[in-house]
NUDO-209318 format. One record per residue (C-alpha): residue number from 0; chain; x negated, y negated, z negated. Coordinates in Angstrom, 3 decimals, padded with zeros to 6 digits. Layout:
! NUDO-209318
+-----+-----+----------+----------+----------+
: seq : mol :     east :    north :       up :
+-----+-----+----------+----------+----------+
: NUM :   A :        X :        Y :        Z :
...
+-----+-----+----------+----------+----------+
END
This chain:
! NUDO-209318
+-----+-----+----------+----------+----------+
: seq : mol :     east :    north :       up :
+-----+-----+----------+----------+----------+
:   0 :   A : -012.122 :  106.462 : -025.181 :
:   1 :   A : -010.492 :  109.420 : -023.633 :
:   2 :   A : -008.183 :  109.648 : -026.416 :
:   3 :   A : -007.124 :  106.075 : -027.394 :
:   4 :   A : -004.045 :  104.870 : -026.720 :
:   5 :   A : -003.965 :  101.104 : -028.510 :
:   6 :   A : -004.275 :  097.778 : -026.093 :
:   7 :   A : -007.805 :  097.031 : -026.885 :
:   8 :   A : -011.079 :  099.863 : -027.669 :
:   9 :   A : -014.619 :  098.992 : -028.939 :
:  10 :   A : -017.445 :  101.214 : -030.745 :
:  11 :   A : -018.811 :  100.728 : -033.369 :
:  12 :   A : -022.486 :  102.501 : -034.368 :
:  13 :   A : -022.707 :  104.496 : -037.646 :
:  14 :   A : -025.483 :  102.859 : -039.122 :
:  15 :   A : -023.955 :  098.964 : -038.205 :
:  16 :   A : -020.325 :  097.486 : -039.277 :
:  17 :   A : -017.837 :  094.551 : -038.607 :
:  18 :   A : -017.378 :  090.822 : -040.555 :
:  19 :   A : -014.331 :  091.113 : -042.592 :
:  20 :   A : -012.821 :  088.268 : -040.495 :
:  21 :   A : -013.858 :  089.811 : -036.920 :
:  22 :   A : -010.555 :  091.603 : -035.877 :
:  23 :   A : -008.558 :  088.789 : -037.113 :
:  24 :   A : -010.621 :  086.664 : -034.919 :
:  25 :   A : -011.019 :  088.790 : -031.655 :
:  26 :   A : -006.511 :  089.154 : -031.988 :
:  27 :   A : -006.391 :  085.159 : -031.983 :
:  28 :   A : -008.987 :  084.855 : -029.301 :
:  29 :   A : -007.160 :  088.121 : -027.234 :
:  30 :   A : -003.708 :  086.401 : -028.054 :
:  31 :   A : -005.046 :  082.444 : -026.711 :
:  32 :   A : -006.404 :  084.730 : -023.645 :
:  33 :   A : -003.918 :  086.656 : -022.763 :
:  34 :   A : -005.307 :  087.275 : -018.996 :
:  35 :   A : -008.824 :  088.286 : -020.290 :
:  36 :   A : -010.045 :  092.044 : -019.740 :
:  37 :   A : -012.270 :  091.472 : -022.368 :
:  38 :   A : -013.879 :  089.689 : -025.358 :
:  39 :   A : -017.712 :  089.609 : -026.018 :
:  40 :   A : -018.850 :  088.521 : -029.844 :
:  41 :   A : -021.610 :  087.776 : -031.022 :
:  42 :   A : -024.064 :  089.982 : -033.415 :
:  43 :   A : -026.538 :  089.684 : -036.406 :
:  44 :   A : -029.362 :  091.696 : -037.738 :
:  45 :   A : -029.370 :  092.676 : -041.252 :
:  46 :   A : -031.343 :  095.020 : -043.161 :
:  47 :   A : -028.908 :  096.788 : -045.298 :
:  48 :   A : -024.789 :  096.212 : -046.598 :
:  49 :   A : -024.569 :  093.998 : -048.427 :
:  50 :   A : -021.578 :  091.590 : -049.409 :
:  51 :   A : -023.896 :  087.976 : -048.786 :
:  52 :   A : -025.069 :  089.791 : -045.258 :
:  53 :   A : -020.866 :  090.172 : -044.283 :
:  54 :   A : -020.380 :  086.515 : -045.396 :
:  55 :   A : -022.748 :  084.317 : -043.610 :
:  56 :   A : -021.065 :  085.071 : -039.943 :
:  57 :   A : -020.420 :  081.196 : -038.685 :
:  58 :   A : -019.178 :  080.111 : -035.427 :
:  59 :   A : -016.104 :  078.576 : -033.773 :
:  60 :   A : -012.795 :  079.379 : -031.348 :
:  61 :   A : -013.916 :  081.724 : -028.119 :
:  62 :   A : -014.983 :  080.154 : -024.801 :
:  63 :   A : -015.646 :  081.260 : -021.140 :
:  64 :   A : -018.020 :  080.686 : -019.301 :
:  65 :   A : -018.846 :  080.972 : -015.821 :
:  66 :   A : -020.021 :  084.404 : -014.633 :
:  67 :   A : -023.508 :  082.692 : -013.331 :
:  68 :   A : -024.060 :  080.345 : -016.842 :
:  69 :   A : -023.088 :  083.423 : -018.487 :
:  70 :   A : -025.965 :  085.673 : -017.331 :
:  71 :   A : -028.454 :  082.928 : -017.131 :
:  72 :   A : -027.596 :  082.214 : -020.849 :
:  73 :   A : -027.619 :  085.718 : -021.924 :
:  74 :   A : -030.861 :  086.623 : -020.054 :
:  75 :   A : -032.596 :  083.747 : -021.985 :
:  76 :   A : -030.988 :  085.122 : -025.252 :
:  77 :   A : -028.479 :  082.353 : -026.204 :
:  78 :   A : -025.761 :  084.722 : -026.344 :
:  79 :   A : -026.815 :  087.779 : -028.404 :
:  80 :   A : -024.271 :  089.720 : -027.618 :
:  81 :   A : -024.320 :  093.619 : -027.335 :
:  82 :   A : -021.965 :  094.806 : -024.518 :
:  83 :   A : -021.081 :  098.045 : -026.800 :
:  84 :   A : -019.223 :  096.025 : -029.273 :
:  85 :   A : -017.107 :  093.677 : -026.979 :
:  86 :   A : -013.499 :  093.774 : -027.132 :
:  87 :   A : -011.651 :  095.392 : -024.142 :
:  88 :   A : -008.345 :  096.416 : -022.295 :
:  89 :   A : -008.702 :  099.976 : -022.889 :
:  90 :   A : -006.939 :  100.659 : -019.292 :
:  91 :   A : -009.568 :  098.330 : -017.888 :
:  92 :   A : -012.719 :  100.062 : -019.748 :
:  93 :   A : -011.912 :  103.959 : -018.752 :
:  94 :   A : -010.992 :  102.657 : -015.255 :
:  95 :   A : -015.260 :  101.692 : -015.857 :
:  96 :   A : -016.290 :  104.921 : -017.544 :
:  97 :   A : -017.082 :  103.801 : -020.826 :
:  98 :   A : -020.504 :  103.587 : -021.543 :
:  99 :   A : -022.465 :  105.095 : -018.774 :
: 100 :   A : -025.757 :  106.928 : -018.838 :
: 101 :   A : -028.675 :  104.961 : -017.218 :
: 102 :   A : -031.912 :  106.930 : -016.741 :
: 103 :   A : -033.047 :  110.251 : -017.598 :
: 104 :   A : -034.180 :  109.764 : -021.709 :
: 105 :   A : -031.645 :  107.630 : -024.483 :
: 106 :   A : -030.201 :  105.407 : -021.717 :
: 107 :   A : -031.601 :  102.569 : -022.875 :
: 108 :   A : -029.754 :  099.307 : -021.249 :
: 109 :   A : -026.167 :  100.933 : -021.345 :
: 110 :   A : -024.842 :  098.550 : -023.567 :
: 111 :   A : -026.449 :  095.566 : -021.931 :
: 112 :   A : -024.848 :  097.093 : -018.775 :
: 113 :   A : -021.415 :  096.513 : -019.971 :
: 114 :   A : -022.255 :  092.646 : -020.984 :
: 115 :   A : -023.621 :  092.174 : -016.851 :
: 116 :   A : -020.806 :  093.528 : -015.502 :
: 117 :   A : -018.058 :  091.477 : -016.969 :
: 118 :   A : -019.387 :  088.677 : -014.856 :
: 119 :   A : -017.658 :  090.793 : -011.784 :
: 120 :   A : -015.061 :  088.117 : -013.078 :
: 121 :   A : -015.266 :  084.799 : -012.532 :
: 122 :   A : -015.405 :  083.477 : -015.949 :
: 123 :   A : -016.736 :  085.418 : -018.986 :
: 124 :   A : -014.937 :  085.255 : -022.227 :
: 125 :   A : -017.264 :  084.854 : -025.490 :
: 126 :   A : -016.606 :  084.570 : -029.508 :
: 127 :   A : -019.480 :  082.927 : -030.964 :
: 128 :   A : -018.736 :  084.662 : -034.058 :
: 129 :   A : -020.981 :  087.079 : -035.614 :
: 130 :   A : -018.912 :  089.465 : -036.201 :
: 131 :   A : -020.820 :  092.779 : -035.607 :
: 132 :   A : -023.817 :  093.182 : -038.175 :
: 133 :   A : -026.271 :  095.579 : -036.784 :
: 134 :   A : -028.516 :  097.226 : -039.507 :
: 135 :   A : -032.016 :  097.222 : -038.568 :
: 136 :   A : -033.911 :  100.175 : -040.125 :
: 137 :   A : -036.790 :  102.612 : -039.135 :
: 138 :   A : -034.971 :  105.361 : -037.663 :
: 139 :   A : -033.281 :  102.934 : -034.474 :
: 140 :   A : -034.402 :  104.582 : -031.509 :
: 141 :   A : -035.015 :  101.392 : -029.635 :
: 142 :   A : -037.189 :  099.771 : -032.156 :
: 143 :   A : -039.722 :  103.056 : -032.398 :
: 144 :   A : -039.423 :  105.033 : -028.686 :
: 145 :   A : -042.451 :  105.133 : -027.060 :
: 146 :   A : -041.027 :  106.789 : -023.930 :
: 147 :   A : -041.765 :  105.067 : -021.335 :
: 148 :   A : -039.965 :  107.400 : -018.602 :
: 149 :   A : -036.852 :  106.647 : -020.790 :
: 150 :   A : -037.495 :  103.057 : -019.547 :
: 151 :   A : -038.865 :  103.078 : -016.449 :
: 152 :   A : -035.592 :  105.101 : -015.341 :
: 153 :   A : -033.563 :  103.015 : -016.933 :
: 154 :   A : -034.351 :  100.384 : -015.946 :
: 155 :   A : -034.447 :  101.433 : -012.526 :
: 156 :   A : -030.837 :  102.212 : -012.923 :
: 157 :   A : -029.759 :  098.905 : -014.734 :
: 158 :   A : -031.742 :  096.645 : -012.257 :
: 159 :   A : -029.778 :  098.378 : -009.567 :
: 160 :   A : -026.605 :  097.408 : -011.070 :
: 161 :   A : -027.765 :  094.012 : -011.267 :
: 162 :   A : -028.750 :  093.552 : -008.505 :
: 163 :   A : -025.022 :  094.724 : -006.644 :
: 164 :   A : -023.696 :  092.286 : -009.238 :
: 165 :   A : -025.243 :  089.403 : -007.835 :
: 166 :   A : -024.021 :  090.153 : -004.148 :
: 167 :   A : -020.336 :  089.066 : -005.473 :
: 168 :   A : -019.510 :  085.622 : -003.849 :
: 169 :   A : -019.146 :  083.759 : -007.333 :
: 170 :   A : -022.937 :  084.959 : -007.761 :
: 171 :   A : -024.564 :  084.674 : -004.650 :
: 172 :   A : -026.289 :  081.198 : -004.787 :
: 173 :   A : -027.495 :  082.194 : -008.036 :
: 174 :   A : -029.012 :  085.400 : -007.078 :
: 175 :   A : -032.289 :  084.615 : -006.867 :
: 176 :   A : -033.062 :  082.794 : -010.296 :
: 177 :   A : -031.061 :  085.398 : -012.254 :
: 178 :   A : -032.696 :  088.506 : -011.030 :
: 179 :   A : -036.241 :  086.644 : -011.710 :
: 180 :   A : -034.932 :  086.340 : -015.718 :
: 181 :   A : -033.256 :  090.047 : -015.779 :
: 182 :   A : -036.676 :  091.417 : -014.316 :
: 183 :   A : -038.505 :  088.874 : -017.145 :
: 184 :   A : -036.650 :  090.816 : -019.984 :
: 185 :   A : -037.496 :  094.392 : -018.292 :
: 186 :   A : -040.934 :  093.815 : -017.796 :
: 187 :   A : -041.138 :  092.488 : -021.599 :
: 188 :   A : -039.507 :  095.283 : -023.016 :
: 189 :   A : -041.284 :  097.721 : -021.023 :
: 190 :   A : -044.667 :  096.217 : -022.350 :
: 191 :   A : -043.344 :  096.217 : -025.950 :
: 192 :   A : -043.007 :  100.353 : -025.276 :
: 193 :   A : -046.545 :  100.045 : -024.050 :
: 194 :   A : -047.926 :  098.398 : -027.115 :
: 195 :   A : -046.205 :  100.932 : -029.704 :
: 196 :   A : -047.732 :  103.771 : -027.573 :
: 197 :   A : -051.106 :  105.279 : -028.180 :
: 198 :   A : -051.378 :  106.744 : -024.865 :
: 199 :   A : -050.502 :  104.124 : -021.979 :
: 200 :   A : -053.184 :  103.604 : -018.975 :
: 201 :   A : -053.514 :  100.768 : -016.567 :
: 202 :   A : -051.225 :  102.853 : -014.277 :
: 203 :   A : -048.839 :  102.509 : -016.079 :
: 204 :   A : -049.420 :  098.366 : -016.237 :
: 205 :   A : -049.376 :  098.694 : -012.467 :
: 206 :   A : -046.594 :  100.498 : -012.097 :
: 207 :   A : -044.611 :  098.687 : -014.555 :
: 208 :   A : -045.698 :  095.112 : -012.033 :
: 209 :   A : -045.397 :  096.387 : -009.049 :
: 210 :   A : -041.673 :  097.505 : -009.696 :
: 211 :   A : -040.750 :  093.901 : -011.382 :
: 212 :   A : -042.932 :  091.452 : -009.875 :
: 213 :   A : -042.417 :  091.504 : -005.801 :
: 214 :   A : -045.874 :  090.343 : -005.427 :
: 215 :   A : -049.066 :  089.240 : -007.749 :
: 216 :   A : -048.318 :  085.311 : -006.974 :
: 217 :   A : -045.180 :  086.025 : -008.654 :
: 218 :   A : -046.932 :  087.341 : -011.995 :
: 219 :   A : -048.083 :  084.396 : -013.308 :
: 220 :   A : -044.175 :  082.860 : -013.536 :
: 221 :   A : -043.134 :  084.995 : -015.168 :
: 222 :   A : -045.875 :  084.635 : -017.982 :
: 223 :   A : -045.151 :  080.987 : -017.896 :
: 224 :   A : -041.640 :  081.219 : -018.217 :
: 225 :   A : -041.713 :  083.204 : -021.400 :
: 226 :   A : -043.649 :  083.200 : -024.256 :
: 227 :   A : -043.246 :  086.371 : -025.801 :
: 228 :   A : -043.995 :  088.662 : -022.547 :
: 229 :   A : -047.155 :  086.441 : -022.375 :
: 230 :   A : -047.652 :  087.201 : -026.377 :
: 231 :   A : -047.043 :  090.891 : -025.531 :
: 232 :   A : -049.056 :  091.054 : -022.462 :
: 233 :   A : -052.003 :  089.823 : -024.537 :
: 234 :   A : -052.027 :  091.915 : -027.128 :
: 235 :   A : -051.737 :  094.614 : -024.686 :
: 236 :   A : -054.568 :  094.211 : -022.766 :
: 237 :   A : -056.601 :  093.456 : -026.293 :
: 238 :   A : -055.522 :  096.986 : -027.301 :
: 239 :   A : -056.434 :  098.551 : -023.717 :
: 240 :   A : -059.579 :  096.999 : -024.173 :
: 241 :   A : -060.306 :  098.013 : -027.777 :
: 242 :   A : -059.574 :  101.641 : -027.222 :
: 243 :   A : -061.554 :  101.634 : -024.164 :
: 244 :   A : -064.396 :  100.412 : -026.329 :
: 245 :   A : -063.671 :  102.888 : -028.911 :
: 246 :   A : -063.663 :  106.189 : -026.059 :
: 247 :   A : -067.011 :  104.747 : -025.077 :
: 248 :   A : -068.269 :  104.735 : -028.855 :
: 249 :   A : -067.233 :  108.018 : -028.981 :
: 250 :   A : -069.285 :  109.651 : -025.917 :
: 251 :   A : -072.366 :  107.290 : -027.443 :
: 252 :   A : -072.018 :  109.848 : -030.400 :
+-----+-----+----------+----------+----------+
END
């Protein structure tokens, strides 16, 4: 970033590439947007290269939104979009930093980071055109990490950011509903850590409540508004309970 010198800068992983058709398509949305600081498209899993995975990208002309529809949308995970391979003003993105380090482990969050704060605008521009296909495989650190002070600082760090964010007068009325779905995908992808780790405790479970949920009545809402952290949550406290059965097998014998 340091070193570029075009109009626009994004990244691109190692291990994940671009459509065929996305630059075409980000210049034509950039060009019909000429007062945007940025472009956000949207991504696809695959599991390897592969000329049917580059073809099958779909979608239609870019759109804004409103900063507040766009974070309630992306918090529910209409938009998948990965901050990291937006489009941006390359003034306007080292005047940010880049990509910034959240927490003390892999920074988890740092590319979600850059999605939230685009909404500092009023309007958020989006290509729902899969354009970046992001190779899932066994060595990604976020499918595999089990470290949950990689998270727990991060998250820490990213919820902060949120949460100044929201004070901005286009998000203020909104406040309180969106930082109830931003904590709902923390606490879900903390527990998903929890369940790939052989060593969590029920401190950790507190811990991981007590910093997301501002107070037990507020638990069960969050259950009920998602699915899949109720899923998770489940199977975690099956496993908790199975291995406590096992340690208590073990000083039987």
């Amino acid at each position: 970033l340091e070193q570029a010198n075009g109009t626009y800068f994004t990244w691109l992983a190692d291990d994940d590439f671009l459509h065929r058709e996305a630059l075409g398509r980000a210049a034509v949305a950039l060009r019909a947007h000429p007062s945007a600081r940025s472009l956000l498209p949207y991504y696809h899993f695959v599991q390897k290269f592969a000329d049917g995975d580059r073809t099958a990208a779909g979608g239609g002309p870019a759109f804004s939104l409103p900063a507040a529809d766009f974070l309630d949308q992306y918090w529910k995970g209409v938009h998948p979009i990965a901050g990291c391979y937006g489009f941006f003003r390359t003034p306007y993105l080292r005047s940010k930093g880049g990509i910034r380090q959240l927490g003390s482990g892999f920074s988890p969050y740092s590319d979600n980071m850059l999605s939230v704060e685009e909404a500092r605008a009023p309007e958020v521009l989006v290509l729902p055109f899969h354009g970046v296909f992001i190779r899932r495989h066994e060595g990604s650190i976020s499918s595999v990490s089990t470290d949950l002070e990689a998270y727990r600082s991060a998250q820490r760090d990213y919820l902060g950011i949120c949460s100044e964010v929201l004070t901005l007068p286009h998000l203020r009325m909104h406040s309180v509903r969106l930082q109830r779905l931003v904590k709902r995908v923390c606490l879900y992808d903390f527990f998903s850590v929890l369940q790939r780790s052989e060593h969590f405790s029920g401190h950790d479970i507190l811990l991981a409540w007590r910093r997301l949920v501002p107070s037990p009545m507020d638990f069960p809402g969050f259950l009920l508004g998602n699915w899949q952290t109720a899923k998770v949550c489940v199977r975690l406290a099956l496993a908790r309970w199975k291995m406590r059965f096992r340690d208590k097998q073990l000083k039987v014998a």
